[in-house]
C-alpha positions in Angstrom: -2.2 -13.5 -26.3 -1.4 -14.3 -22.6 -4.5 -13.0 -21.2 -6.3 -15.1 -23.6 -4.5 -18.3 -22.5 -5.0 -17.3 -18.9 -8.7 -17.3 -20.1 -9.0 -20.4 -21.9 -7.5 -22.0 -18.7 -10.2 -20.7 -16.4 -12.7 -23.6 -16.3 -15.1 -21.3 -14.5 -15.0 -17.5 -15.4 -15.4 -15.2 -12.4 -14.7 -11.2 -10.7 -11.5 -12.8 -9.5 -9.0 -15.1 -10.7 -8.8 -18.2 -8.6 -5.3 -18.4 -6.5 -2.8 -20.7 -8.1 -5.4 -22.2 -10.8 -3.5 -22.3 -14.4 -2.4 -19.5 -16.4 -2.5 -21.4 -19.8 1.6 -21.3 -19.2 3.7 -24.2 -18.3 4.1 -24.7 -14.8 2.9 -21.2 -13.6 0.0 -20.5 -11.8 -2.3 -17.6 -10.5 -0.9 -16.1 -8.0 -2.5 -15.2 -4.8 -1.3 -11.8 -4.1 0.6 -10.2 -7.4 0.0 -6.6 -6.3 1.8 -6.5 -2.8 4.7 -9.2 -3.9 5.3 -6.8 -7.2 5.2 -3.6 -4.9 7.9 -5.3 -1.9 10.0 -6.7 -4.9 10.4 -3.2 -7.0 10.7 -1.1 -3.4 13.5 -3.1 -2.6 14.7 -3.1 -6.0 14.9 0.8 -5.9 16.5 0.5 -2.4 19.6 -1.2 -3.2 20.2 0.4 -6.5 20.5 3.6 -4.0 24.0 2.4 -3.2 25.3 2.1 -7.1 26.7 5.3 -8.1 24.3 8.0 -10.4 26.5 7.7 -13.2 25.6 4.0 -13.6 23.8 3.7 -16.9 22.5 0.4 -15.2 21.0 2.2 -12.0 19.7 4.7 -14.3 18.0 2.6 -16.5 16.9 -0.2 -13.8 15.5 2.4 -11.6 13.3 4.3 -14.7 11.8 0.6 -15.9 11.2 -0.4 -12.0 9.5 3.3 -10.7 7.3 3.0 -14.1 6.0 -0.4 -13.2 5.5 0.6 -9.6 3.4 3.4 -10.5 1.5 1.0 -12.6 0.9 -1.1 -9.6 0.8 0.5 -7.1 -2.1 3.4 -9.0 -4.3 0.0 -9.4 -6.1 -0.9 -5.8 -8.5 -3.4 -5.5 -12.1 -3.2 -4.1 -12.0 -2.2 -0.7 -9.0 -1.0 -0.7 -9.2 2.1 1.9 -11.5 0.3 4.1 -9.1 -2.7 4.7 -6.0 0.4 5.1 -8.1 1.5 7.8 -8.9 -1.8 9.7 -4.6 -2.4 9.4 -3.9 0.8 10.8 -6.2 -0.2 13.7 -4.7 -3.3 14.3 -1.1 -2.0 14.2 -2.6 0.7 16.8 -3.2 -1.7 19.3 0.0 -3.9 19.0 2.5 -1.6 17.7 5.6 -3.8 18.8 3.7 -6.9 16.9 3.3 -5.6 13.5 6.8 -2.7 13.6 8.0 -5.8 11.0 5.5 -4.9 8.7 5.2 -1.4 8.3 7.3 -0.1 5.2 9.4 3.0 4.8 6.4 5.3 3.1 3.8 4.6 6.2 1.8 1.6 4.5 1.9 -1.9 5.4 2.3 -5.4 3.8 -0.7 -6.6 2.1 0.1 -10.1 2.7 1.4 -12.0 5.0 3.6 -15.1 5.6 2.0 -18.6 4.6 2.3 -20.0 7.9 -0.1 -17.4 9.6 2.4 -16.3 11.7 4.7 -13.5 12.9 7.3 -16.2 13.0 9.7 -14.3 15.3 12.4 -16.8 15.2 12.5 -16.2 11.6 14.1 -18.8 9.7 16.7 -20.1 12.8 13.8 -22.9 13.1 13.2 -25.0 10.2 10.4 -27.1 11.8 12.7 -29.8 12.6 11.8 -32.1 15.4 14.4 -32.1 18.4 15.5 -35.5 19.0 15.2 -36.3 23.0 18.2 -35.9 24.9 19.2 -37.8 28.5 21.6 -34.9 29.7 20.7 -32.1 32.4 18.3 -32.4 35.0 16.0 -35.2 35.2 13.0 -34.6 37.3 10.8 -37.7 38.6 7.5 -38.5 37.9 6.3 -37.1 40.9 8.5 -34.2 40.4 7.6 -33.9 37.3 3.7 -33.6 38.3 4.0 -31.2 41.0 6.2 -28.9 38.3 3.3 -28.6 35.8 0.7 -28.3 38.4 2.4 -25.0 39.5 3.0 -23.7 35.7 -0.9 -24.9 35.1 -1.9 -22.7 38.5 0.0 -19.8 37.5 -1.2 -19.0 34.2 -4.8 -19.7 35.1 -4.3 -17.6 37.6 -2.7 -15.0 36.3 0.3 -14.6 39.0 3.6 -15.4 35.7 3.5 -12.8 33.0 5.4 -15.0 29.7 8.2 -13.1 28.3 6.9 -14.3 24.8 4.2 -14.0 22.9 2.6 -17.4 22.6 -0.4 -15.6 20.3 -0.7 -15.7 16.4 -0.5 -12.3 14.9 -3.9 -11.4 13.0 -3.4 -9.7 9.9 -6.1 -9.4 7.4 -4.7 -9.3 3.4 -4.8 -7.0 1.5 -7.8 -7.7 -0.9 -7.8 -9.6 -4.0 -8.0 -7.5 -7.4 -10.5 -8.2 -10.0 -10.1 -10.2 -13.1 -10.2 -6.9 -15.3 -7.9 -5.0 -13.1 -5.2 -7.7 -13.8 -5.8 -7.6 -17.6 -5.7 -4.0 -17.4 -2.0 -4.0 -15.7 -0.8 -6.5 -17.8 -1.9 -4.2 -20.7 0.0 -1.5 -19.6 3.1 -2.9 -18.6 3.3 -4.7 -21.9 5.3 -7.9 -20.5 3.1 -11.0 -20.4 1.2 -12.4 -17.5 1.8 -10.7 -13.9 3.2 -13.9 -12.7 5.4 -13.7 -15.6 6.3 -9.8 -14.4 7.0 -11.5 -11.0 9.0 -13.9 -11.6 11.4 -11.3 -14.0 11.0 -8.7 -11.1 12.8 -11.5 -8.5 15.4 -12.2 -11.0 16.2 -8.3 -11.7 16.4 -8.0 -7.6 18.9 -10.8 -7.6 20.9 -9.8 -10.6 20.9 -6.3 -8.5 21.8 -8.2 -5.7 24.9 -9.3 -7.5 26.1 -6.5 -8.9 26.3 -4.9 -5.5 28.5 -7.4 -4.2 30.9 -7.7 -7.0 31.1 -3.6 -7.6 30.5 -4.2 -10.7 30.7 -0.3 -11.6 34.3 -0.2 -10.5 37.3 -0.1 -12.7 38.1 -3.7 -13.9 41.0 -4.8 -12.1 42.8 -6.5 -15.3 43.0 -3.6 -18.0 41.6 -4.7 -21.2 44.4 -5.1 -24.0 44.4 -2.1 -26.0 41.7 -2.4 -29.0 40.2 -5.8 -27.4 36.8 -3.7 -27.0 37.3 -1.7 -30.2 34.3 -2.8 -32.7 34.9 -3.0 -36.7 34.9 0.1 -38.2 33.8 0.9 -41.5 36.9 1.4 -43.4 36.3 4.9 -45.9 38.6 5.5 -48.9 
């Protein structure tokens, strides 16, 4: 029933499903890259329920729902697949440093990267704001002022100042889109609506996870339950 709304929402039928065009749902729309989200969200799923104990019938269950859907995922690669691997790995080869962000645990890489096109090394410490102009410190004059940006303009055209930061975007090349069927196929077999649906309940299981960490919530309750407040109704026999 999803698929078919996600169908009867495509205006123009195609290989690929057009990024962020309707679903046939509510306020949820294709989305551009549902294979390498769903594959960082379950990894790091899996990684943090490491820390709950293996008695916890949650872990237990969490982790056996979350490594079946990976295999699902990550079993299904799109077109050009292994060719695109290959160009990453020679990207990463001749930047190491640039790309160590990106490389995950098991040897691959991210198949998609930030929206802003960017490494974005400051990570979030910069919202974008602009800085308001300020009258303390130094204060060249105008003259000044020229002769200081004629010697940073000679410096870098020659050559003479190596920068301390890298002032270049980071190209990285996404991982490539998978076909229309490929997505049907996937939702088929994880049985659980649209992919974006599976998204967005694979973000709120790693939050819920999240939570559980930080409250212990396997620990022994610190109020003991009065005795019988968890007992059930019992079927009385004569």
């Amino acid at each position: 029933m999803r698929a078919t709304l996600r169908l009867l929402a495509s205006v123009k039928p195609s290989r690929y499903l057009e990024p962020f065009a309707p679903t046939g749902l509510t306020g949820l729309t294709t989305h551009p890259s549902p294979r390498p989200t769903l594959i960082y969200i379950y990894r790091a799923t899996l990684e943090k329920l490491k820390a709950f104990p293996e008695s916890s019938v949650y872990r237990q269950s969490t982790e056996a729902l979350t490594r079946h859907r990976l295999q699902i995922i990550e079993s299904t690669k799109p077109p050009g697949f292994e060719a695109w691997f290959e160009r990453v790995k020679k990207t990463v080869g001749a930047e190491p440093h640039r790309f160590a962000s990106l490389r995950l645990d098991d040897g691959s890489y991210v198949g998609a990267q930030r929206d802003d096109g960017s490494d974005n090394p400051r990570g979030e410490e910069w919202d974008g704001e602009k800085l308001e102009a300020t009258t303390e410190g130094p204060h060249r004059t105008p003259e000044q002022q020229a002769r200081w940006e004629q010697a940073i303009d000679e410096s870098v055209s020659s050559g003479a100042i190596e920068s301390d930061f890298e002032t270049l975007e980071m190209k990285w090349e996404n991982e490539p889109a998978l076909e229309a069927e490929q997505v049907s196929e996937i939702e088929k077999q994880i049985g659980a609506g649209l992919l974006e649906e599976v998204i967005q309940v694979a973000e709120g299981e790693l939050k819920l996870v999240n939570e559980l960490y930080k409250s212990k919530a396997w620990e022994e309750l610190e109020e003991k339950p009065r005795p019988g407040q968890w007992t059930y109704f019992e079927r009385k026999t004569s």
